[in-house]
Each structure stands twice: as structure tokens, then as C-alpha cells.
Backbone as CSV, one residue per row, in Angstrom:
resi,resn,N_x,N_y,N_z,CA_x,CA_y,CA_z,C_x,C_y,C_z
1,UNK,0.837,-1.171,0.000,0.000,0.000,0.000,0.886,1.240,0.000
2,UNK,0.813,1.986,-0.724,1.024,3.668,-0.757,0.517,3.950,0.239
3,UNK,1.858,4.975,0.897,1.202,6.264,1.941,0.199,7.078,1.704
4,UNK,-0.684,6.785,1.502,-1.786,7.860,0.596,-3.239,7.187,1.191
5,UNK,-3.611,8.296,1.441,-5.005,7.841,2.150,-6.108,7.198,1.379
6,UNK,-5.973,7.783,0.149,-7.047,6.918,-1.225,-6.228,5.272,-1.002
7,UNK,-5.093,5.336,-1.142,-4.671,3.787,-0.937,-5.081,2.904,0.299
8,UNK,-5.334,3.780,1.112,-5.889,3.318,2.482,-7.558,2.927,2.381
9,UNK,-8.147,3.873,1.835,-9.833,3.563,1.683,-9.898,2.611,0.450
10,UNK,-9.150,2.318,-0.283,-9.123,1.351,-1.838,-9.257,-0.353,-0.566
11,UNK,-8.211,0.095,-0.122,-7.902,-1.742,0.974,-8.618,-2.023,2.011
12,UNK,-9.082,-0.682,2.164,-10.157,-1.077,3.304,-11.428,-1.424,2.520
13,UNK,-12.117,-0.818,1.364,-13.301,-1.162,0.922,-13.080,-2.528,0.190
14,UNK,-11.673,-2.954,-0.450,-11.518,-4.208,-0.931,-11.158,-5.367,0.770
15,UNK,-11.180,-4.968,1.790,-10.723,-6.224,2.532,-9.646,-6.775,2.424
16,UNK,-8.991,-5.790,2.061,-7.096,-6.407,1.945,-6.007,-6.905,3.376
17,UNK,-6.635,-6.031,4.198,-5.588,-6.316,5.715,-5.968,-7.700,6.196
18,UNK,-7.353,-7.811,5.943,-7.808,-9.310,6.619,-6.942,-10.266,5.669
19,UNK,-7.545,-10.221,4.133,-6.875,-11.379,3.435,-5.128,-11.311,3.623
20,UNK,-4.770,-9.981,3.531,-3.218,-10.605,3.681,-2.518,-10.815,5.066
21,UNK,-3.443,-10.864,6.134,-2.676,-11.396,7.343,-3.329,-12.511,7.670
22,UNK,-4.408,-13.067,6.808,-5.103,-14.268,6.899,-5.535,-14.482,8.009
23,UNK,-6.756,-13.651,8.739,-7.355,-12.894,10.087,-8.696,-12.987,9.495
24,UNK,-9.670,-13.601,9.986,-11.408,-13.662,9.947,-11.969,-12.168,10.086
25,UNK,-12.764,-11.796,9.693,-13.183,-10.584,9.764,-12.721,-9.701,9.887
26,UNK,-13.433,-7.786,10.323,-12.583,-6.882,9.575,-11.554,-6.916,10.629
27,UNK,-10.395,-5.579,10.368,-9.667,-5.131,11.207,-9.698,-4.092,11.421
28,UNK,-9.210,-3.520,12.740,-9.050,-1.981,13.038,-8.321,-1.364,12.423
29,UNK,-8.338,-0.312,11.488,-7.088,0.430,10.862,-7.278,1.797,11.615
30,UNK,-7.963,1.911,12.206,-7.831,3.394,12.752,-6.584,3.588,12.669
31,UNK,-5.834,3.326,13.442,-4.098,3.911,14.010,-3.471,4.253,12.927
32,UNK,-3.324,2.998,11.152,-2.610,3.226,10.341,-3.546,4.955,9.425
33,UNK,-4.847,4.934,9.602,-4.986,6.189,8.957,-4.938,7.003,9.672
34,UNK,-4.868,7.328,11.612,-4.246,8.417,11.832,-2.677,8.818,12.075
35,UNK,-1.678,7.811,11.500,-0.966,7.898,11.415,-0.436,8.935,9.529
36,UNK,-1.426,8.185,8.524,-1.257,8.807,7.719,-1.712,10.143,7.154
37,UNK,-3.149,10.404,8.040,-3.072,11.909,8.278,-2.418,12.826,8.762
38,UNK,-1.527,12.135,9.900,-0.438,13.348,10.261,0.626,13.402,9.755
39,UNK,1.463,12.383,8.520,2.475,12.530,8.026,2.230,13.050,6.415
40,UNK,0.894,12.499,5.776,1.018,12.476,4.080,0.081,14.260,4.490
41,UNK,0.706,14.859,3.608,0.442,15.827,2.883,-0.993,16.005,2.047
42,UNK,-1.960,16.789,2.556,-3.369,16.922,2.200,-2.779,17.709,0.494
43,UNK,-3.530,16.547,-0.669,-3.499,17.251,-1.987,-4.955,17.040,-2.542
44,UNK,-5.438,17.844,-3.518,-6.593,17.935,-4.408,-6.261,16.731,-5.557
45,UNK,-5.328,16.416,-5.707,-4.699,15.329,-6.668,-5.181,13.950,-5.916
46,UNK,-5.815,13.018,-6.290,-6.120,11.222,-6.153,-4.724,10.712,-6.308
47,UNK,-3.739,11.273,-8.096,-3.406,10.441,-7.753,-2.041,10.242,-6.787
48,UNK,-1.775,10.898,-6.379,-0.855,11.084,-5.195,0.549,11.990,-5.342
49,UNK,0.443,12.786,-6.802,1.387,13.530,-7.224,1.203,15.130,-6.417
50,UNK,1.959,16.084,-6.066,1.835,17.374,-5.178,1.842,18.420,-6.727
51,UNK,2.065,17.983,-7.719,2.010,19.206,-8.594,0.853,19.595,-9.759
């Protein structure tokens, strides 16, 4: 996954953390997206470019 918060809501709406740690139902990601709100850089750009 990209540092990028669209990459974060793409794996969460596909169910990616469960299938790749092979874990039954969902998981908590809170922590990893407030972690990536305070480091990635708020852009108007999806696709994760600043210019």
C-alpha cells in the first residue's frame, strides 16, 4: 500500500488487511490512517502527485 489515504480507503473497501494477514473478519485500521493523516500531505490530486 502507498502512503496515501485513497490507498488506504481502496484496501479497506476491498478487505485487503484481513486477506493478507489471513485474520477472519474486519480489522481496526484506525491507528494506520491516523498515522497517515499526520504525516502524508493533504493534496486535491487522487493520484498522489503534489504538482
Amino acid at each position: 500500500m502507498h502512503p496515501h489515504l485513497a490507498c488506504l480507503d481502496l484496501a479497506e473497501r476491498r478487505r485487503a488487511f484481513p486477506r493478507a494477514l489471513h485474520r477472519q473478519g474486519p480489522l481496526d485500521t484506525s491507528a494506520v490512517r491516523e498515522h497517515l493523516e499526520a504525516v502524508v500531505p493533504t493534496t486535491t490530486d487522487e493520484s498522489g502527485s503534489n504538482s
